[in-house]
Backbone as JSON Lines, residues from 0, in Angstrom:
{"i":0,"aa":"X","n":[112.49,117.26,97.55],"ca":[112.06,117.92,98.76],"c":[111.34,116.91,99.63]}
{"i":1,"aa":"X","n":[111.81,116.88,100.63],"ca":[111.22,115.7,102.0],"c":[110.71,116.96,103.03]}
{"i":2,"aa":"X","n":[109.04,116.02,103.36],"ca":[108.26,116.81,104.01],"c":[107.85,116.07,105.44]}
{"i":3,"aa":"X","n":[107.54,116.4,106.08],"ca":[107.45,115.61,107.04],"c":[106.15,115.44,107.74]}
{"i":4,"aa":"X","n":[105.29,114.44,108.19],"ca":[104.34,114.59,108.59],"c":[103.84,113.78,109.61]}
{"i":5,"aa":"X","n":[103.28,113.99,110.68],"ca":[102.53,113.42,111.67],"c":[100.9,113.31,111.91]}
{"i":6,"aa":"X","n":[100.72,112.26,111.97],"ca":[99.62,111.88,112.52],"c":[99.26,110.87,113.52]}
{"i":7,"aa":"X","n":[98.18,110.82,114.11],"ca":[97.87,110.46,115.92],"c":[97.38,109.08,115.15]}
{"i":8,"aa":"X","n":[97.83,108.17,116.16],"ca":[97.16,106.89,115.82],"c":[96.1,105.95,117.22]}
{"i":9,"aa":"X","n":[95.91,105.41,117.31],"ca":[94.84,104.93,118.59],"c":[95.73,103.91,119.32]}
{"i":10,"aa":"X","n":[96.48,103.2,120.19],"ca":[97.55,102.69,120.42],"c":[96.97,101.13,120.11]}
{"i":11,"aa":"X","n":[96.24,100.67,120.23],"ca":[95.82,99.49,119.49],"c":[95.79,98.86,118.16]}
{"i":12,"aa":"X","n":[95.98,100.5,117.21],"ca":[96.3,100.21,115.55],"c":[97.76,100.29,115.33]}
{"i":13,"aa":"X","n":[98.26,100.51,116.47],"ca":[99.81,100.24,116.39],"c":[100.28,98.75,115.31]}
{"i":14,"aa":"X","n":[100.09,97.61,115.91],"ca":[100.45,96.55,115.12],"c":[100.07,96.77,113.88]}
{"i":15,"aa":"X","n":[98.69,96.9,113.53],"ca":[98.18,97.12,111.76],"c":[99.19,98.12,111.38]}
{"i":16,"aa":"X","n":[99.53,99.68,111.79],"ca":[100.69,99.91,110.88],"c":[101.89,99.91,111.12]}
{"i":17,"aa":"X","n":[102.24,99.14,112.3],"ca":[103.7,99.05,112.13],"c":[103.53,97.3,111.1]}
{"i":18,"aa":"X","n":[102.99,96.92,110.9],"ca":[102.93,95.77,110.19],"c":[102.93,96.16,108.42]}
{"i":19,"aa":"X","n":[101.79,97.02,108.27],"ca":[101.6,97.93,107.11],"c":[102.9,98.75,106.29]}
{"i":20,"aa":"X","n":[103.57,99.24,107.68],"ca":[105.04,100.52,106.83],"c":[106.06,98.98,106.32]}
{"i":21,"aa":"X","n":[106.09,97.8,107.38],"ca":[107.09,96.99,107.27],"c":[106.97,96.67,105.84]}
{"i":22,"aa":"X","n":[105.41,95.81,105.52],"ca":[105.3,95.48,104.43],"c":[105.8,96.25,103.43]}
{"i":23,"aa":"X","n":[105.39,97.66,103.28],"ca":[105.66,98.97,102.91],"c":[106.84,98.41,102.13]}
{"i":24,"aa":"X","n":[107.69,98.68,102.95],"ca":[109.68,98.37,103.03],"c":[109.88,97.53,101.78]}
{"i":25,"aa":"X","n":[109.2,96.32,102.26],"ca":[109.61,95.18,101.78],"c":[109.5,95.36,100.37]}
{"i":26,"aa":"X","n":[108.27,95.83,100.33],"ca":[107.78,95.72,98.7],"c":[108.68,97.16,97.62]}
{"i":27,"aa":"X","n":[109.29,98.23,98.55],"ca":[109.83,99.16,97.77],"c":[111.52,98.95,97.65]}
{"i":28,"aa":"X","n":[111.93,97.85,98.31],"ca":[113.08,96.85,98.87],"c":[113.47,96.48,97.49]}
{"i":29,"aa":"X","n":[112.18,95.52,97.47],"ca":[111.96,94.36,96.08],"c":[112.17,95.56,94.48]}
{"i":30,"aa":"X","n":[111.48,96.0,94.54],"ca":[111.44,97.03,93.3],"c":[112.86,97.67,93.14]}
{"i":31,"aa":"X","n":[113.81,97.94,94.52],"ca":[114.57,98.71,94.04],"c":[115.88,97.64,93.82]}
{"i":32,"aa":"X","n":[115.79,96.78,94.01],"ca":[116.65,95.46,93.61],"c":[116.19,95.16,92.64]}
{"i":33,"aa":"X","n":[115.1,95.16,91.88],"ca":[114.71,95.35,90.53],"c":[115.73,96.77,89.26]}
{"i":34,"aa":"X","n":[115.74,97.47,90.14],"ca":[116.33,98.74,89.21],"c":[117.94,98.28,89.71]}
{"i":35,"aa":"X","n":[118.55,97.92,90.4],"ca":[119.92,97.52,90.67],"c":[120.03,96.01,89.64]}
{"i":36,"aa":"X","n":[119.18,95.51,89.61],"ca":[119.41,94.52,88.47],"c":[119.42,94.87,87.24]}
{"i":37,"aa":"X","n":[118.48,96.19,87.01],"ca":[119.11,96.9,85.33],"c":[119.68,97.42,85.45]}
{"i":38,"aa":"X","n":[120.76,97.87,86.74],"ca":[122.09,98.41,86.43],"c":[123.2,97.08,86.09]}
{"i":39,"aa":"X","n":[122.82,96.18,86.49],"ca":[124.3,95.09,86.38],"c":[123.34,94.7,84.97]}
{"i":40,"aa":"X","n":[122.31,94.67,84.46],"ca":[122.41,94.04,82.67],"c":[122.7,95.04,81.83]}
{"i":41,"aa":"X","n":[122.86,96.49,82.26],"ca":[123.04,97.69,81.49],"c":[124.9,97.84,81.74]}
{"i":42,"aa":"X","n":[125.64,97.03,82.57],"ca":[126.83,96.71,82.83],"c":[127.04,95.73,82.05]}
{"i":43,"aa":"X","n":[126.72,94.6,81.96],"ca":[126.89,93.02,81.11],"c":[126.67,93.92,79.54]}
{"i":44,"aa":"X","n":[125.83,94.73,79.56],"ca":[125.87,95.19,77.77],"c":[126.74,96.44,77.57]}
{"i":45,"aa":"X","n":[127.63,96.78,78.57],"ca":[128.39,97.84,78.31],"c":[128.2,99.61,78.07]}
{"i":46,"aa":"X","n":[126.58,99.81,78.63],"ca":[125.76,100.55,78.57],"c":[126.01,101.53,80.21]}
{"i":47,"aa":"X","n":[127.01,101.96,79.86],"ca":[127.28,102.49,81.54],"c":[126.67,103.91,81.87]}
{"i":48,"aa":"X","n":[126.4,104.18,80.71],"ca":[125.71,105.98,80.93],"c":[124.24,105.41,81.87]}
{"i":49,"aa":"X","n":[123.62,104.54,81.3],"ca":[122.43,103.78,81.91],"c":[123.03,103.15,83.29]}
{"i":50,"aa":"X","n":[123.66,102.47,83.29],"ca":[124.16,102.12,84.28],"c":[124.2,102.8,85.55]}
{"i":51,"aa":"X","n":[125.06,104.22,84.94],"ca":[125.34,104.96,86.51],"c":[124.22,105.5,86.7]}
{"i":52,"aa":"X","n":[123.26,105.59,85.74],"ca":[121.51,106.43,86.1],"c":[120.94,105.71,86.85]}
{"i":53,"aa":"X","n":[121.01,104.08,86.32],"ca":[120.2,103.19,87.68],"c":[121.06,102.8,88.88]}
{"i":54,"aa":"X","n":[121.95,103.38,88.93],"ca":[122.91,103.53,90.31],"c":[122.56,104.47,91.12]}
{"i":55,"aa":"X","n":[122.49,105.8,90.64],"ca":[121.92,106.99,91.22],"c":[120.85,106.39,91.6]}
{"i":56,"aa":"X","n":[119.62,106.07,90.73],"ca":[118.55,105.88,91.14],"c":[117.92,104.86,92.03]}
{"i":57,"aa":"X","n":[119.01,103.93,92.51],"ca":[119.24,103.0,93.33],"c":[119.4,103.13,94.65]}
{"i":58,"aa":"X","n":[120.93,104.21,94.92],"ca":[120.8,104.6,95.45],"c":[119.99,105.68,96.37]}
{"i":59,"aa":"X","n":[119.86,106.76,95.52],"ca":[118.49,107.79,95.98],"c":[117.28,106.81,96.57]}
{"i":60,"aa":"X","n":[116.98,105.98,96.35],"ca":[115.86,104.84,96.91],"c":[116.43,104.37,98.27]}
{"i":61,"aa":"X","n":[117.89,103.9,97.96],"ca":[117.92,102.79,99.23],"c":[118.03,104.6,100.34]}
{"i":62,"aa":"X","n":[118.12,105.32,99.99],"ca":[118.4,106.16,101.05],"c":[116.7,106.96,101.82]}
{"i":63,"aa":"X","n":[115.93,106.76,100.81],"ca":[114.73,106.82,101.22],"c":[114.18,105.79,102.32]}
{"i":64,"aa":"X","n":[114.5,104.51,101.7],"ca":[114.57,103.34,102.73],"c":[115.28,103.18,104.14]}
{"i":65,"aa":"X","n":[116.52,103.59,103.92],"ca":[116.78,103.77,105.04],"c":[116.07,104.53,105.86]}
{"i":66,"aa":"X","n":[115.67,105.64,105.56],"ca":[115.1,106.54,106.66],"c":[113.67,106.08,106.88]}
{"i":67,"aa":"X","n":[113.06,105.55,106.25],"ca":[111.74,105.09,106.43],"c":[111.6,104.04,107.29]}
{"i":68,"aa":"X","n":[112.86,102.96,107.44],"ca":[113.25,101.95,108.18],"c":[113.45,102.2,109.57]}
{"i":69,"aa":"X","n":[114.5,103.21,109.08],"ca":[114.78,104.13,110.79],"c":[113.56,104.61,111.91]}
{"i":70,"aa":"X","n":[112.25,105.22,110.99],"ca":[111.29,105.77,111.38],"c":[110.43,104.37,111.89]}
{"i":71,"aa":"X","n":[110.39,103.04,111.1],"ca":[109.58,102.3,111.42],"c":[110.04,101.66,112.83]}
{"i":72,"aa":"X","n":[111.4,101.5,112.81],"ca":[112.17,101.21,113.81],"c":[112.0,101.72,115.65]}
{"i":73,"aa":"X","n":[111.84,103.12,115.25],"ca":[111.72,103.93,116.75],"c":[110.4,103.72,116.65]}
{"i":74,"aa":"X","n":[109.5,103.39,116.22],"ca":[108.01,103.9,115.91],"c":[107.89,102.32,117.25]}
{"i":75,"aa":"X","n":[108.03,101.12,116.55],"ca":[108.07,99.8,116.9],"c":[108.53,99.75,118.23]}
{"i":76,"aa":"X","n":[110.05,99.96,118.56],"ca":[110.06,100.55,120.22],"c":[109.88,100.79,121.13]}
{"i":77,"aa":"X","n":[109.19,102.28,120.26],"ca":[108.51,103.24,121.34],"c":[107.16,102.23,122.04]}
{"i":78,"aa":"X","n":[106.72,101.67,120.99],"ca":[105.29,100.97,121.24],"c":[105.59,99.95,122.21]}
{"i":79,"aa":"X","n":[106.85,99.14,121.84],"ca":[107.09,97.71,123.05],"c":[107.39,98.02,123.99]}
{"i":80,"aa":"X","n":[108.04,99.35,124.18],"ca":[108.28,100.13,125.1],"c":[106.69,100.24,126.31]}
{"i":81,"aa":"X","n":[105.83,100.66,125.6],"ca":[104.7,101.26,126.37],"c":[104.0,99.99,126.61]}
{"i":82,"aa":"X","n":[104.36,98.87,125.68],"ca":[103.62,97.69,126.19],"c":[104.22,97.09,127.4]}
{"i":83,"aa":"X","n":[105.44,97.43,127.5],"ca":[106.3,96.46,128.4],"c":[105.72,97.31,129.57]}
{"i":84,"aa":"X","n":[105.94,98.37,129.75],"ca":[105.29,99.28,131.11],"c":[103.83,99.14,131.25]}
{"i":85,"aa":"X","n":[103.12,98.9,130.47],"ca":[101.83,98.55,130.97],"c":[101.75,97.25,131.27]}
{"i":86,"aa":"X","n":[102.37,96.24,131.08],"ca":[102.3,94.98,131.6],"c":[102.9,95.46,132.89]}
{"i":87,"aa":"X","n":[104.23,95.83,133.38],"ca":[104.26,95.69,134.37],"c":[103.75,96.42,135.61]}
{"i":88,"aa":"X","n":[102.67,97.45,135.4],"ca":[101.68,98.81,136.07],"c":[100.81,97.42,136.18]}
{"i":89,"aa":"X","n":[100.45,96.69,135.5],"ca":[99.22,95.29,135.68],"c":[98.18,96.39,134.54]}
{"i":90,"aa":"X","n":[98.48,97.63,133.54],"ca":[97.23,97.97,133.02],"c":[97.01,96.97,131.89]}
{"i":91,"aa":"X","n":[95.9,96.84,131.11],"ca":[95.73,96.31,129.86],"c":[96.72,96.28,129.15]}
{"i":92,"aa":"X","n":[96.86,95.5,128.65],"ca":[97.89,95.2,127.03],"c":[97.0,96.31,125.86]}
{"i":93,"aa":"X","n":[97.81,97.37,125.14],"ca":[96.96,98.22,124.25],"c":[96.3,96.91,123.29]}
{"i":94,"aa":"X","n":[96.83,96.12,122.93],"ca":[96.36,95.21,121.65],"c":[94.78,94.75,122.62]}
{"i":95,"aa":"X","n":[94.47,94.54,123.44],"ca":[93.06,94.18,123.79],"c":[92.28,94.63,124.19]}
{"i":96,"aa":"X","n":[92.66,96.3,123.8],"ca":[91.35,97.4,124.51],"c":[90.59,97.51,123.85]}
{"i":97,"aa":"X","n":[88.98,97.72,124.13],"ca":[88.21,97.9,123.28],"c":[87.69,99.64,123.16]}
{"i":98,"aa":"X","n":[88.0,100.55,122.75],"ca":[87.77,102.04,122.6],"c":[87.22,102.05,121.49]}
């Protein structure tokens, strides 16, 4: 079950978590290329019932990833988006406000 949730951020902590989810990625990236590597030694030992479990479970991940990617993606955007229009209004850059 996928739940969905929002919360308000201050537009200046933008970089800390779009920097934060990236890392995020990376590190649940790494782990799940970890479990795709005990599917190909559970393949090399002929162990395929294991095999197709860390396939499933490989997959079910990278598909989490994807969407988390997707989300970090528009998130990142939206933000260069609002930076690019405030540079050209002449307002502050959000990264140097002090609130």
């Amino acid at each position: 079950m996928r739940v969905t949730v929002q919360h308000t951020l201050k537009l200046e902590d933008m970089p800390n978590y779009i920097e934060a989810k990236i890392s995020e990625l990376s590190y649940r990236l790494d782990r799940t290329a970890q479990t795709l590597s005990g599917a190909v030694e559970d393949a090399k030992a002929q162990r395929y019932i294991n095999m197709s479990e860390l396939l499933d479970e490989t997959r079910q991940k990278l598909t989490m990833i994807d969407a988390n990617m997707s989300e970090i993606q528009s998130v990142s955007l939206s933000y260069e988006k609002i930076r690019i229009e405030q540079n050209l209004s002449g307002s502050p850059d959000p990264e140097n406000t002090n609130e």
